[in-house]
N, C-alpha and C positions, 0 to 999 in steps of 0.2 A: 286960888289957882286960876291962873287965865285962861278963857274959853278957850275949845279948839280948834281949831281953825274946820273951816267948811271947805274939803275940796274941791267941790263945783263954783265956789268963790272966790277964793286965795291962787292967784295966775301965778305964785310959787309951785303950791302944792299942785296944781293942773300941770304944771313942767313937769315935775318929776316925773309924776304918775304916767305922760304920755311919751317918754323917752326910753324905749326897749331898752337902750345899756341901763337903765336905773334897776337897782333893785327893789324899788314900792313901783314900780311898772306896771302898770295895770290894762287889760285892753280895750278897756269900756272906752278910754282916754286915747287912743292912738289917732293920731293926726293922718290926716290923709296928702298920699303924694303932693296935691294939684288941689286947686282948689275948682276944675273945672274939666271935663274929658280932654284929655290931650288929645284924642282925634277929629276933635269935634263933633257938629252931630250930622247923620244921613238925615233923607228924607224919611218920614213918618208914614208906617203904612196905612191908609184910608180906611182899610179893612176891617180891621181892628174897631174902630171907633162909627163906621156907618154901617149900611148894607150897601157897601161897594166889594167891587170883585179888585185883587190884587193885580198889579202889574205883569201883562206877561208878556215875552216877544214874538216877534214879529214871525211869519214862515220864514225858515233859512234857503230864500231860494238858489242861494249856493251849493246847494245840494242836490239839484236836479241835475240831469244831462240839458245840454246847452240847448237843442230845439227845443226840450219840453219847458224848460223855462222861460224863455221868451214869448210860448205860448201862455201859460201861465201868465205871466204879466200881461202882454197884451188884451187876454181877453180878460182879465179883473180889471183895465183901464178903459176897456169899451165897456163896460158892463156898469164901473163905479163899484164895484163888489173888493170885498178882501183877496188878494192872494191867495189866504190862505183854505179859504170855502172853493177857490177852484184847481186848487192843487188836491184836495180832499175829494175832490170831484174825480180828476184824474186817476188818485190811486184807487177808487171805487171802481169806475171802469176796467181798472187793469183785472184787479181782483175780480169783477163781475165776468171777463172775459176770459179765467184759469181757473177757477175754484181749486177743486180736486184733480184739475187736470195737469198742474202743475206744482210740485211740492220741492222745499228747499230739504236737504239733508245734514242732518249736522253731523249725527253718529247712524251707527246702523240699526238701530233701533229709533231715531228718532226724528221724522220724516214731517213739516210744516207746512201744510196745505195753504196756496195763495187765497185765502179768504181773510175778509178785513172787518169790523162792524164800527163804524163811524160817525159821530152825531155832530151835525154845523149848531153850535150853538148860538145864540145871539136875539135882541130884541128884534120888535116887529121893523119894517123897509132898513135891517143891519143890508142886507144885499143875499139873502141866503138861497131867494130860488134865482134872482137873474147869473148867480155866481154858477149853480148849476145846470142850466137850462143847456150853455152851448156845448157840452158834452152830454146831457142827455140826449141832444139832438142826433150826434155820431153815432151813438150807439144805437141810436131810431134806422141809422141809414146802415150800419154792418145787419140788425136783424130784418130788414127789408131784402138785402141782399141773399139769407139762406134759403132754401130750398125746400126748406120743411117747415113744420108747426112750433119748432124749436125758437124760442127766445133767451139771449140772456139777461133781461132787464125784465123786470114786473113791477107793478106797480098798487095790486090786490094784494093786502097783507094778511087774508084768512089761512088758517095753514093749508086747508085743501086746498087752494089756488094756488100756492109757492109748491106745495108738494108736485100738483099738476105740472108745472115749470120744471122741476129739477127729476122728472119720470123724462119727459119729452128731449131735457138737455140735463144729461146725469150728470154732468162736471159741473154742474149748479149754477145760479143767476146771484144777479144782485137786486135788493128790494129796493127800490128808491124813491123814499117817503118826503113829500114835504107840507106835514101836518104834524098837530099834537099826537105822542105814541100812546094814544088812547088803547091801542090793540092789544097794547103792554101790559093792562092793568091785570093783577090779579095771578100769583103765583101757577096756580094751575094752567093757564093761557101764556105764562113762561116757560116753563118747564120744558116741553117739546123741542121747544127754542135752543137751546144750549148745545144738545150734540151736535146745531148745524155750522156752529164757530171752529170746529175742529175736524168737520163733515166725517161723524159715526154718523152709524145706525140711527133709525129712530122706527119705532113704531106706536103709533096714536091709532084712535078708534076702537070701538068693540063692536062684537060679533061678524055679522059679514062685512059689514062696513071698515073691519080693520085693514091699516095697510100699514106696510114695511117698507121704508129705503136705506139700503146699504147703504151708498154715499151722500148724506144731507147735509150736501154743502152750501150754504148760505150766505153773501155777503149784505152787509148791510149801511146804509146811507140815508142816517136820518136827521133833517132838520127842523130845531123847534125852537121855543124858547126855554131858557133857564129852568123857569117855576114849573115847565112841565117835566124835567128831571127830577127836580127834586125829591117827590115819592119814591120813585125807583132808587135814586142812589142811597136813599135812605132806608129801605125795605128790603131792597136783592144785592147785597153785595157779591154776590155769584154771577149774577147776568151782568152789571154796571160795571166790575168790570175789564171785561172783555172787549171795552168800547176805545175809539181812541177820540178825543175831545177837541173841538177847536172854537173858540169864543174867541175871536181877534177886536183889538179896535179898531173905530172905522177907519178906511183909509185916507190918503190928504186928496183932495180935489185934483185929478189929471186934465187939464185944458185940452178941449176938444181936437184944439190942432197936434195935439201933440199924441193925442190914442193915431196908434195906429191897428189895421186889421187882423185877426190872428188867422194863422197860416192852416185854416182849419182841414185844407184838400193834404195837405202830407201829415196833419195828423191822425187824418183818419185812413190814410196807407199805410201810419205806424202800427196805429190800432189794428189793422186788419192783419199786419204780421202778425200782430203778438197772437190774435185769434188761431191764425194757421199753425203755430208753431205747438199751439195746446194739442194736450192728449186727453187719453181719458182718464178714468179713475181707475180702471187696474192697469194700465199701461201710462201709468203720467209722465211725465217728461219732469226730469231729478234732475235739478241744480246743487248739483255737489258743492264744497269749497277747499277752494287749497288753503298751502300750510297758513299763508301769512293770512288769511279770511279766518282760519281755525284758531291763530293766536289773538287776534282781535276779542273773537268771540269769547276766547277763553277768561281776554281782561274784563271783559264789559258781564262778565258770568261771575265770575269773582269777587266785584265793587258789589254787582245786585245781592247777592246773597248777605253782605254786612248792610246793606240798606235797608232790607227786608226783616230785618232781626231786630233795625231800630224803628220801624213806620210801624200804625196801628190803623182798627178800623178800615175802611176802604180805601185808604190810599197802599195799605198792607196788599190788600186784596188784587190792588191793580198793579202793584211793582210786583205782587209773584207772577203776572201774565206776563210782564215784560220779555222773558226769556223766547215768548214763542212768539210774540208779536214784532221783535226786532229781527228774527232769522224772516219774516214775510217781508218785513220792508225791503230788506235787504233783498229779496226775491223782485219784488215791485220794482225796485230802481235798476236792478243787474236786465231785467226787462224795457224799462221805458230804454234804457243806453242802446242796446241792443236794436231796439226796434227803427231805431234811424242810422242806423251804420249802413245798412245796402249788404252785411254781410252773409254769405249763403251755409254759412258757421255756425248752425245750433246755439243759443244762448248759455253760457256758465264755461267752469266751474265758476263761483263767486270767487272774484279776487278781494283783495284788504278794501280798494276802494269803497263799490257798494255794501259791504260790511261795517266799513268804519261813518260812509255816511248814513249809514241806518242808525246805529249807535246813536250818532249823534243829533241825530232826527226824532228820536223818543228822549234822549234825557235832555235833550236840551232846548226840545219845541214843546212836546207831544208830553211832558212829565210836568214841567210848569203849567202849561193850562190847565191839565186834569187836576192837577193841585190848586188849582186857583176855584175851579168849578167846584169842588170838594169843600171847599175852607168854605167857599160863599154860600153853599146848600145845603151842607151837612159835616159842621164843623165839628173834628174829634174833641173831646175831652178837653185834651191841655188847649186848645184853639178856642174851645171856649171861655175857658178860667181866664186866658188871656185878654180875650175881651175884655170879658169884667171889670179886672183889674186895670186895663188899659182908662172905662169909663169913671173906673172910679177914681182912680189918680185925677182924671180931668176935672170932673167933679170938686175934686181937695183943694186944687190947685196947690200940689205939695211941688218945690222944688228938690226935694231930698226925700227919699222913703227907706226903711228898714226891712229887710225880709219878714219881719214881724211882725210889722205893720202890716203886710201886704197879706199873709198867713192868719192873722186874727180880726183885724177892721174890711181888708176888702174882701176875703174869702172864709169865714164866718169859722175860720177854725175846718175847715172843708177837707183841707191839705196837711202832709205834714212838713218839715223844712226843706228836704229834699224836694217834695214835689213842686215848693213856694222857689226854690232855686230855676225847676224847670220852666215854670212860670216866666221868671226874671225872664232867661235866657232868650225866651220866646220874644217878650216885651224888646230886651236888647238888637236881636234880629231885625224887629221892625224898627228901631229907630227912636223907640219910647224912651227906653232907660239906658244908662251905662253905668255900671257898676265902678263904686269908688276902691283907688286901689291904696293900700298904707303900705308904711314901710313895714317889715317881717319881723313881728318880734320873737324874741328868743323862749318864749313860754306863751300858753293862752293863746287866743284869736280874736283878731281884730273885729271891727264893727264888722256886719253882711251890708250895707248901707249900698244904695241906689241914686245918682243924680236922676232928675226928670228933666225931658226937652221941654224949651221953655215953648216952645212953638204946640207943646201939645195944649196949651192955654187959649193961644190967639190963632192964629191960621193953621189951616190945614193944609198937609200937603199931598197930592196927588201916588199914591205908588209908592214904590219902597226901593226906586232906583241905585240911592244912597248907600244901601247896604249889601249891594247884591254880594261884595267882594267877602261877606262875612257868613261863617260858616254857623249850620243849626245846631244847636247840639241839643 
């Protein structure tokens, strides 16, 4: 009898078996589309493979009112600083100058007091206190101006000295830190902390020494470096957060001739409106919204709640604060507009504009960063497995991988197929892998099988610009 033929040898028997119409069709054998991504490849994200932080954009200063943006830009080009550490600056002041005395309403029940808690993030000369200085200094010269003992800016972070602050000026202050949040450490020395983000109640101290404040409203502006977040966002996912993030890269060099002076005498008659226009905390001054502010809200309430069902870990934790931190922004910008109109018209209702550019001021600034600052300090789960796999592929120098491989050689049996899919998926997003596609066959399933970028070999490349148009799943 003549041998039988070996189908991984006889390019007959490999025909049949890899043609869906046959009936010895098998899918071990299925030929794939292409022998290469038909899309080609994005760039590779850095992240993945070093201790680099992910690509993030830029501040959208299309989104300010027109004087405050010009300020904004001017004074980060006289400064050398980012946009985006003095745009951060800005919305602190606002907030440090309304706390409780101004709250946005969405329903009747559900009233968002202008307080903000904000950390400039960045390495050491990034520009994070000359970005701050020239509005600290405004705010030096509105609290030089009151009549009383009352300040809204401090700069003592013990809680009896902010307590002190917000007995003297009850519509609350802003702390404005720029050193490591040393003061942070340590759950118990948090704690306190948290009602002042929504300015309840709080009462700290025992026996005669105890004290109560109704309204502890607290804004916060802090900057540091990375490495000093990192315990906290990895320890209190309840305080971190409630934060909103901004790690910008450096900006391009502005030529001397070309900064020009920021207009800081009518910034600081805006500021002084928005100051006048505050109320207090049982009398505050309600920025309602009309219908088309209400349907906005309604979209951008809607998207959150399926985004929040798929996020884990603290990035979870920060998309469920999204809902009350976008109705503030929207507060912050329907004020900065306001505050240089010259109009003798009480600020609001919120129309769609400052609603829709709030929206789009946290998902599309303020959500990328915090997710960049996340991945790079305290990476979830599948963010790490990705790694992994990402270094171990580099390692193999495999141009092709199988979920199987990736499931038992790079992740030790960790995962099981589905998880090793999400994995892929992850690796895909960044630009590592693309998955091979065959033709459909009529029974069985074809290979899970993985192309690798050839570049994850030889150079690396900067960011994950490449892919931004593709979706995470």
């Amino acid at each position: 009898m003549p041998p039988r033929p070996n189908a991984r040898h006889d390019p007959l028997v490999a025909l049949t078996r890899a043609d869906p119409l046959s009936p010895f069709y098998d899918p071990q054998y299925a030929q794939p589309l292409s022998s290469m991504p038909a899309a080609g490849w994005g760039e590779i994200d850095q992240a993945l493979l070093e201790e680099a932080r992910a690509a993030v954009p830029a501040f959208p200063l299309n989104l300010l009112p027109t004087f405050w943006r010009d300020w904004v830009c001017d004074t980060a080009n006289a400064t050398g600083a980012p946009a985006d550490y003095v745009a951060q600056s800005l919305f602190a002041a606002v907030a440090g100058l309304c706390g409780a005395g101004v709250v946005v309403r969405l329903a009747a029940r559900w009233d968002e007091p202008l307080v903000l808690w904000q950390a400039l993030v960045g390495p050491p000369s990034s520009g994070k206190s000359p970005a701050m200085a020239p509005m600290r200094g405004l705010l030096a010269t509105l609290d030089a101006e009151r009549d009383d003992e009352a300040k809204g800016v401090v700069s003592e972070a013990s809680l009896s000295a902010v307590a002190d602050a917000v007995t003297a000026n009850p519509r609350g202050v802003v702390l404005w830190r720029d050193d490591p949040p040393t003061w942070l450490h340590g759950d118990a020395v948090r704690a306190p902390w948290l009602p002042a983000w929504s300015a309840q109640p709080v009462s700290f101290g025992q026996g005669k020494g105890q004290r109560r404040i109704d309204r502890f409203a607290i804004s916060l502006l802090l900057a540091c470096q990375p490495r000093h977040l990192a315990d906290l966002l990895a320890e209190d996912q309840e305080f971190a957060s409630r934060f909103l993030f901004a790690w910008p890269d450096p900006p391009p060099h502005c030529a001397l001739a070309d900064c020009r002076p920021a207009r800081d005498d009518e910034a600081l008659a805006a500021l002084r409106r928005i100051a006048t226009v505050t109320r207090t905390p049982d009398d505050p001054l309600v920025l309602g919204v009309d219908e088309r502010a209400l349907r906005t809200f309604d979209e951008f309430l809607s998207a959150l709640r399926a985004e929040i069902a798929q996020a884990e870990d603290l990035e979870m934790a920060w998309l469920g604060k999204g809902r009350g931190i976008v109705a503030r922004l929207a507060g912050v910008l329907e004020l900065l507009a306001w505050s240089t109109l010259g109009s003798s018209v009480p600020p609001g209702p919120l129309g769609r504009a400052p609603a829709a550019h709030a929206v789009r001021l946290w998902s599309d600034y303020f959500r990328p960063q915090a997710r960049a600052l996340f991945d790079h300090s305290v990476p979830g789960e599948r963010e790490r497995l990705a790694r992994r796999v990402a270094r171990w592929l580099r390692s193999r120098g495999l141009a092709e991988v199988s979920r199987e491989q990736v499931r038992t050689e790079a992740l030790s049996r960790r995962v099981d197929a589905a998880e090793a899919d999400q994995v892929l998926y992850r690796l895909q997003d960044a630009g590592v892998v693309q998955q091979v596609l065959y033709t459909a066959p009529l029974r069985g399933r074809p290979p899970n099988r993985w192309w690798v970028n050839p570049r994850l070999h030889t150079t690396l490349s900067a960011g994950n610009t490449g892919n931004a148009g593709k979706s995470r799943k």
